[in-house]
N, C-alpha and C positions, 0 to 999 in steps of 0.2 A: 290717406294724405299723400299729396304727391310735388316735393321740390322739383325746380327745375331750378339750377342756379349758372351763376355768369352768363346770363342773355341778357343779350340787346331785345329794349321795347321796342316797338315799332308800331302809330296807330295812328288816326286821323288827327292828333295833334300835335306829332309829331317822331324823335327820336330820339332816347335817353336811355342809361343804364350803362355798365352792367346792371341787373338786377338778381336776387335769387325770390323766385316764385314760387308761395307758399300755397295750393290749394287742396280744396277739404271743400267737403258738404255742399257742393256742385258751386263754389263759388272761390275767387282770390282772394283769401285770409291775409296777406301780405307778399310786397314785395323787399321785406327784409331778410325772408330766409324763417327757419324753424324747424322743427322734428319731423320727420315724415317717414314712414316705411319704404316709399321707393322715393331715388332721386335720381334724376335726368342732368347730366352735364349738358348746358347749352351752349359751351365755350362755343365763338366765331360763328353762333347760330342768334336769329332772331325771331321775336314771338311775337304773332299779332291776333288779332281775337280771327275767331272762326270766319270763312267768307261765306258767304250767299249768293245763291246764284238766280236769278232771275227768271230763266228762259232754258228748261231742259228739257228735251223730247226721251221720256222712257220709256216707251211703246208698249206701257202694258194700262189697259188689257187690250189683246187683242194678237199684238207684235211682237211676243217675249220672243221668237225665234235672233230677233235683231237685239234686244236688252227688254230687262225685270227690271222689277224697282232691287232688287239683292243685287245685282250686276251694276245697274244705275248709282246706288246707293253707297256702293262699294268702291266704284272709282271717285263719287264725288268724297266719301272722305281722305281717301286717297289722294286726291287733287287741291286737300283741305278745307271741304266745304264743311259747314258744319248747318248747313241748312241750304234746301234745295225749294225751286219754285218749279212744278212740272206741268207742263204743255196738254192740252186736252184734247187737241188731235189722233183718238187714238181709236180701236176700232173694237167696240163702238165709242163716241166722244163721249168725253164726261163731261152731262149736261145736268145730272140729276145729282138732287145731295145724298141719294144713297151711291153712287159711283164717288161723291166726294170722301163720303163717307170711309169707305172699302178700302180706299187707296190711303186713308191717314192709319185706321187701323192694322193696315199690312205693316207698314212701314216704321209705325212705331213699334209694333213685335219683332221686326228684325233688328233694331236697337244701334244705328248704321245714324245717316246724317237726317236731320230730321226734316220731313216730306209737306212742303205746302200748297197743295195744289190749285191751279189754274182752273177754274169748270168754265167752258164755252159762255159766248153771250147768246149767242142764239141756239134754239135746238136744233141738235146734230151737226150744228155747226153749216147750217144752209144759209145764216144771210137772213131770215124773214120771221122768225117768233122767237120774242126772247126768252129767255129760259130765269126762274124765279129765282131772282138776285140774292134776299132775304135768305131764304132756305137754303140756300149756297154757301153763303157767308157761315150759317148755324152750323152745315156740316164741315165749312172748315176750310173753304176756297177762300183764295188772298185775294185774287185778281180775274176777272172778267176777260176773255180772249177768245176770237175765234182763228189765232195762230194757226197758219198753214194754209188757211183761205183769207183772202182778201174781202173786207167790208164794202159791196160795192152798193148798197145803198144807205145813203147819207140819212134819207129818215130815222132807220133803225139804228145807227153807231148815233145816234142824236138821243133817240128816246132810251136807247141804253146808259147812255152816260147821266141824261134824267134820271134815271132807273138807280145806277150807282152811287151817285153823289151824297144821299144823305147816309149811305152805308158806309159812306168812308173806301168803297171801294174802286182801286185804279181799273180802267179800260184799257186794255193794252193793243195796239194793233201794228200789224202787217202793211206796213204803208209801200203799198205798189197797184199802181193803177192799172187795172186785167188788160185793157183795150188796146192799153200801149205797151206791155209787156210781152202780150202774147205767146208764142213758144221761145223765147231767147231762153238760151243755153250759158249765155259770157257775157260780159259789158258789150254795148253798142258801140260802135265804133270801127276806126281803121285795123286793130288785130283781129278784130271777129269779119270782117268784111276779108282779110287775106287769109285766115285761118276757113274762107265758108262757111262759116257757122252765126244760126240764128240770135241776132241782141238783143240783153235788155238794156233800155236806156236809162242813162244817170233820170231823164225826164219821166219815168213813170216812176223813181220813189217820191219827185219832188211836187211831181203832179199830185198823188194823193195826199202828201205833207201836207197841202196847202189847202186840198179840201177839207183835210180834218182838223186842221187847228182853224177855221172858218166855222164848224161842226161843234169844235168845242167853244169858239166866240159864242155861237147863238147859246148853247146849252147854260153856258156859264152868265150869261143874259138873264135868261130863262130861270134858274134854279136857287132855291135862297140858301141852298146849300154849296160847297167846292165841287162841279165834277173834275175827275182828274184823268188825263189820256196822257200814255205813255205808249210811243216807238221804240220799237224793237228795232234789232240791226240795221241799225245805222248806217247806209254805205254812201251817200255820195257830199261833194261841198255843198252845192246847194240845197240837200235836205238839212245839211249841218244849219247854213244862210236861215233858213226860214224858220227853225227850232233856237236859234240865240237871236230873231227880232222878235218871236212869241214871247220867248222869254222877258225879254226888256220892255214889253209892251205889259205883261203882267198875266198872261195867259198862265191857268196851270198847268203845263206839260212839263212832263221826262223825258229824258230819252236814253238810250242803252247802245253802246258798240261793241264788238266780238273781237274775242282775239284774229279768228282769221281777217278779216278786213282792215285789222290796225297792221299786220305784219304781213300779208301778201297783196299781190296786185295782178290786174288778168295778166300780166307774162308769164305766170305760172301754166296760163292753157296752152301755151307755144306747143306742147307736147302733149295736146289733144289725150292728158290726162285728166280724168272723169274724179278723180278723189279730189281735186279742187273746185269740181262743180257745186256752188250752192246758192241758195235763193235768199235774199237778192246777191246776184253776184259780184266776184272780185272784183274792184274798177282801177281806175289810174292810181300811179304813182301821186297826184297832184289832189284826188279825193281824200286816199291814206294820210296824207300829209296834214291836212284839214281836220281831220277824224282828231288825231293826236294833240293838235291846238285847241279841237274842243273838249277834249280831256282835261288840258290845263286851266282852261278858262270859265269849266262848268258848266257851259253848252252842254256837254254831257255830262249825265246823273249817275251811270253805273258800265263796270262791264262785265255782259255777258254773255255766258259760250255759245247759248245756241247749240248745243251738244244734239248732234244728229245722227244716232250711227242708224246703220245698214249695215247688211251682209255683205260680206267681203264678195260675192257672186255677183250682188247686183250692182257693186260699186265696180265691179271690173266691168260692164257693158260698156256700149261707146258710149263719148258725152252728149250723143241724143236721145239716148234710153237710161241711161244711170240715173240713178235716182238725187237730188238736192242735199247736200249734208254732209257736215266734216262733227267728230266725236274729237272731242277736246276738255272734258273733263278735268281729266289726268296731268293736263299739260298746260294749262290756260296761264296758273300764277307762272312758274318755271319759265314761258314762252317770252312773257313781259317782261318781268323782272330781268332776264337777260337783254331782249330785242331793245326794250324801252329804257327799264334803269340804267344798267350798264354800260351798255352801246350812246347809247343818247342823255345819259344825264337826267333823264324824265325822275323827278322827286319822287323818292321810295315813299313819304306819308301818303301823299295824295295817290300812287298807285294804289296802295293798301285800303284808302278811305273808297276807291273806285267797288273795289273785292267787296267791302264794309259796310259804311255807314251807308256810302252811297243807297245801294240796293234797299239797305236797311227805312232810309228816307222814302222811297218810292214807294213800299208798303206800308207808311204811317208807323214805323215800327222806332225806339230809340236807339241812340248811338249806340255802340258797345264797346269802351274803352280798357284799357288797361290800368286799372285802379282796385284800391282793395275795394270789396264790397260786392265788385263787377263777376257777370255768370261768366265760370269760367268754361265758355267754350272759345276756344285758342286753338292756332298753329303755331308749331315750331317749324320754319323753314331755315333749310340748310343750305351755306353760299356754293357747298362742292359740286362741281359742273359733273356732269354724265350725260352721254348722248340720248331721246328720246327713242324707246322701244316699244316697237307697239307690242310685240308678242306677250310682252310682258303685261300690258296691260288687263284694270278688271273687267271692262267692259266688255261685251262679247263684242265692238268694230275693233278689231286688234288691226288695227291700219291707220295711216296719220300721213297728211303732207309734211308735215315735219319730222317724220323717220328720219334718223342721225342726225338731228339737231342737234347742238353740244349746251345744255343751258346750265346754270345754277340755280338757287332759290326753291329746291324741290321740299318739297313738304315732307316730316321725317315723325312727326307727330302730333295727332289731331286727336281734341278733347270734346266734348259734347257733354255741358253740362258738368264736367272736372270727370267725364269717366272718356276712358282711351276707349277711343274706336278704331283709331288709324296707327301705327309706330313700325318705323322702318329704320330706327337708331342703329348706327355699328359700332 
């Protein structure tokens, strides 16, 4: 048994308490208090159910030199995830349900945040033969994605989403159109035009926006089943414009934004550093702005990190050779909760429900609130500010654009299923 008493709830419906929180037998026995062997003071701390992340690159197998799913795993509950969704870009891609297989079995024996993996739509992730949906789902894939490569034929993200739909599973994609992306390094535009350096345009995420949710019009025509397609990193207004008219028109899409896109902008490449380079990249002050209004008005479904680490070697190249990708794990609730709640008054529930339910909804999955009854996988975040350390971090990308950031909200104890994984209490 484990109290946690005088904490504030905190959870998609809202904010109440103090409470003292009684759990036992992977579940919250009460929020009146009770007998327990160990107790947690949660005075001037707040608890919200476990968050979920969407969109994580762990690079294994293949890229453990850059993170493992034990490294991976470790900063997500660290960062208080209590459940992770991982990326299949990985070498070789997990396109097979024995690769999905492997990866649930590792990662529930290291007993860390619990691992849901992404397996490819297509094999290897080229674009052209899908790979067997059914058999994917058995082994234990949430979500269909050929993340890291772009869908550039509309046939197949079509017959895929056919493919999906009675399985109940989302298609997730990369919405950036190759032909207009081409080598861009930064947002298009007048800094990347003085800076020298190759754009991508706000008009090839919105370019492919619009041919996929066209993609999913025919499909969802087509299927006596829901297919369901869901955007990843979110970066421009106009891809936001065309994901809140799908939405009001009745299409079924998601869509997902990262912390780095909600709290930076290309002025960060002024200094032709490479640790802010990533795909799709930082854009205006005037897109971020957008992103955050779709936050509150539910244009957007979730946020997610996008967690991308590299090697500190390769992240030091110039930003025409560095590789795409900021590792934010660690940092994503802390970043927000400061940049957004604090700073901006952005509504602590509806942040929390972004971490939460949100994500939670995109994978057909239930809410998870704070009520007796409910599995207790929770975080305890703490409001005490400290600057962001990468060295510290457990990832093996011990490097961050936001190095001495000063935030609060840091996560001090993460539960999975009422058993601690995570506890950083002083």
């Amino acid at each position: 048994m484990i109290l946690i008493r005088n904490v504030r709830l905190v959870d998609a419906r809202g904010e109440r308490g103090p409470a003292d929180v009684l759990i036992g037998e992977g579940r919250i026995l009460s929020l009146e208090g009770g007998e327990a062997k160990q107790v947690v003071d949660g005075t001037g701390c707040f608890l919200a159910p476990g968050f979920l992340d969407l969109h994580a690159h762990l690079r294994e197998p293949g890229e453990e030199v850059k993170e493992d799913l034990f490294s991976g795993l470790l900063a997500a509950v660290r960062g208080g995830y209590t459940d992770l969704v991982s990326m299949p870009n990985t070498k070789p891609p997990v396109d097979t349900p024995e690769a999905v297989r492997a990866l649930k079995e590792k990662a529930k024996a290291l007993g860390l945040a619990r691992l849901h993996p992404a397996a490819a739509l297509t094999e290897k992730q080229e674009g052209k033969t899908l790979t067997p949906a059914g058999l994917l789902q058995e082994a234990g894939a949430v979500l269909l994605t050929d993340d890291g490569r772009t869908n550039e034929d509309a046939g197949v993200l079509a017959a895929g989403l056919l493919m999906a739909a009675p399985l109940g599973l989302p298609v997730a994609v990369h919405a950036e159109d190759a032909g207009l992306r081409r080598n861009g390094v930064m947002n298009d535009g007048p800094l990347a035009d003085l800076l020298g350096l190759p754009g991508n345009p706000p008009e090839a995420e919105a370019a492919r926006i619009a041919r996929d949710l066209e993609v999913l019009r025919y499909a969802s025509r087509r299927s006596p089943a829901t297919p369901r397609l869901h955007v990843q990193h979110l970066s421009t207004k106009r891809g936001l414009e065309l994901i809140r008219e799908a939405k009001r028109a009745g299409l079924p899409v998601t869509a997902e934004a990262t912390p780095h896109h909600l709290t930076l902008t290309e002025e960060a490449l002024r200094a032709f550093n490479p640790l802010f380079k990533v795909a799709p990249p930082l854009r205006g002050e005037e897109d971020r702005e957008a992103l955050l209004e779709g936050l509150l008005d539910g244009t957007l479904d979730a946020i997610a990190t996008d967690h991308a680490p590299h090697t500190l070697a390769e992240k030091e190249k110039d930003l025409l050779r560095a590789p795409f990708g900021i590792p934010s794990l660690e940092v994503a609730f802390p970043l927000l909760y400061t940049e957004l709640h604090l700073k901006r008054g952005f509504p602590l529930p509806r942040l929390v429900e972004l971490f939460t339910d949100g994500p939670r909804r995109v994978l057909g999955l239930p809410p998870l609130h704070l009520e007796e009854g409910a599995e207790a996988s929770l975080v305890l975040l703490s409001p005490k500010e400290r600057p962001v350390d990468p060295s510290a971090f457990a990832s093996k990308a011990r490097y961050s654009p936001w190095a001495g950031w000063v935030l609060g909200g840091w996560p001090v104890l993460t539960l999975v299923a009422g058993r601690i994984v995570h506890e950083a209490l002083k």
